[in-house]
N, C-alpha and C positions, 0 to 999 in steps of 0.2 A: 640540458635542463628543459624541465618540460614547461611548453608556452605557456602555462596557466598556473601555474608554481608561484606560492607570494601572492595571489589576487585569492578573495573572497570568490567559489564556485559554488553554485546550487547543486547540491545531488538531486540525480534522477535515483531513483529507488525504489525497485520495482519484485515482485515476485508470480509466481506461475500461482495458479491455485484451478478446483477440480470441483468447487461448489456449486450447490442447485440454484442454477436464475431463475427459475418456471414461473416466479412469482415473484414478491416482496415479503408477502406473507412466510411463505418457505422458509424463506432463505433471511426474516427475522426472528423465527422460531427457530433454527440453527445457532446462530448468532449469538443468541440470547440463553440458550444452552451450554453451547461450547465456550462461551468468553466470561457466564457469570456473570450477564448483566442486562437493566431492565432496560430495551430496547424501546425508543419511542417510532413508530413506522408514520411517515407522511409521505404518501400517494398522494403528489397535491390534484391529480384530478379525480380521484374517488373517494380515499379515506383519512383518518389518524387511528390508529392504533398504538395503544402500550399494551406489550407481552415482559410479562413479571417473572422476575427466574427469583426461587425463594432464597439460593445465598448469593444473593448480590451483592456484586463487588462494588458496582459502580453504574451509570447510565449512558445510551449510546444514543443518536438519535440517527437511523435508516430512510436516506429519503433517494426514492425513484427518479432518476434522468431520464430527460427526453431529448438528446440532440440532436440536432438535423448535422451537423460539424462534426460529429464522433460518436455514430450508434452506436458504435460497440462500447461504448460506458453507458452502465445500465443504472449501478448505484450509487450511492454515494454515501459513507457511515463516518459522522461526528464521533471519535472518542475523545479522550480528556485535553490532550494536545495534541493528535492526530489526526487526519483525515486520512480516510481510504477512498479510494476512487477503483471500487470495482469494475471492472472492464468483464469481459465475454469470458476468457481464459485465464485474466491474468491479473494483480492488480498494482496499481501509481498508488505509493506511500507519500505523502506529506507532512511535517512537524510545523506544527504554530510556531516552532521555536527556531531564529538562523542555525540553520547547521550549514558546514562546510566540507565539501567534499574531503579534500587534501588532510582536515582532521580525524573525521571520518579511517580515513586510507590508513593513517598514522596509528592511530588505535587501532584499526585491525592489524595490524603488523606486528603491533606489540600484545598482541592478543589481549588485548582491555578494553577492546569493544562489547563487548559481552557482560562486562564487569560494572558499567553505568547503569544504576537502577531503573533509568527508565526506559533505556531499552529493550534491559534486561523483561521488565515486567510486560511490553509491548511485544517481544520476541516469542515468550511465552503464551502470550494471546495468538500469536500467529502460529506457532505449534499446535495449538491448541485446535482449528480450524485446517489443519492436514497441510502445512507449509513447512519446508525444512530448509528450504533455504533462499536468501535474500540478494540480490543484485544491486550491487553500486556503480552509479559513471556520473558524467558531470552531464547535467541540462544541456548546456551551451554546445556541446558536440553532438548531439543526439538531432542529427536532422536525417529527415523521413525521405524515402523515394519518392519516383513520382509512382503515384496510384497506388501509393501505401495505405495498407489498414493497420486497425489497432488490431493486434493478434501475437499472441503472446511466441510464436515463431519471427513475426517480423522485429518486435520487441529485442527478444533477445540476439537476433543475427547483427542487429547496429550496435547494441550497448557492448556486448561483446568483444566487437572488433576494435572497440575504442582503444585510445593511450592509457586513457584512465577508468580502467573498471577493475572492480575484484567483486567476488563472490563470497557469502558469509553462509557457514551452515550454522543453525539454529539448532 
């Protein structure tokens, strides 16, 4: 039985992506194209911008990191009850909402992961944006080497190896 079976685990949830960082501006006019929605941009040391897409589905809000802890996260995009935490290569999915790894696991087995509309509609945003497929493991095992970066090869070489990972194509 695996150690963490029966307890509440945070998924890590993560995916590869191939998008332009040159900028904020960029890469909220991408955004804002590809997902259908009016993007609000904050550069909190330059600018605000809103870029208007005319069939808006909905609104995002793109705002620029700066860490001295983890350069390689560059953005960070507010959706409805998501957060994306763009990294360099790759990027940390978050839900406002508890999800649970182990449930998570459960429905993808039974193939009805897919089948929850708000995945479903998130999944499609990330299709949308040249992503096909999504990575699941739990938080709690995900510990970093030493002189580890964030890079979506070191990313993937731990989540990986774990007990608890699978892979979901979109």
């Amino acid at each position: 039985m695996n150690k963490f079976e029966d307890t509440y685990q945070h998924p890590l949830i993560v995916c590869k992506h191939e998008l332009d960082l040159s900028d904020i501006e960029t890469l909220g006019e991408l955004l804002s194209k590809q997902l259908k929605l009016t993007i609000e941009i904050d550069d909190k040391l330059f600018f605000k911008k809103r870029i208007y897409n005319p069939i808006e589905k909905g609104e995002a809000r793109l705002i620029a990191l700066r860490s001295s802890l983890i350069p390689e996260k560059r953005f960070h995009i507010q959706l409805d009850e998501i957060v994306l935490f763009i990294c360099t290569d790759f990027i940390e999915i978050k839900f406002d909402i508890p999800l649970d790894y182990f449930h998570l696991s459960e429905l993808n087995s039974r193939n009805e992961l897919l089948e929850i509309e708000l995945l479903k509609i998130f999944f499609g945003q990330l299709k949308s944006i040249g992503i096909d497929e999504v990575h699941f493991g739990i938080f709690s095992e995900f510990e970093k080497d030493e002189g580890f970066n964030y890079s979506w090869k070191n990313i993937y070489r731990i989540i990986s190896n774990q007990e608890n990972y699978f892979k979901l194509d979109i």
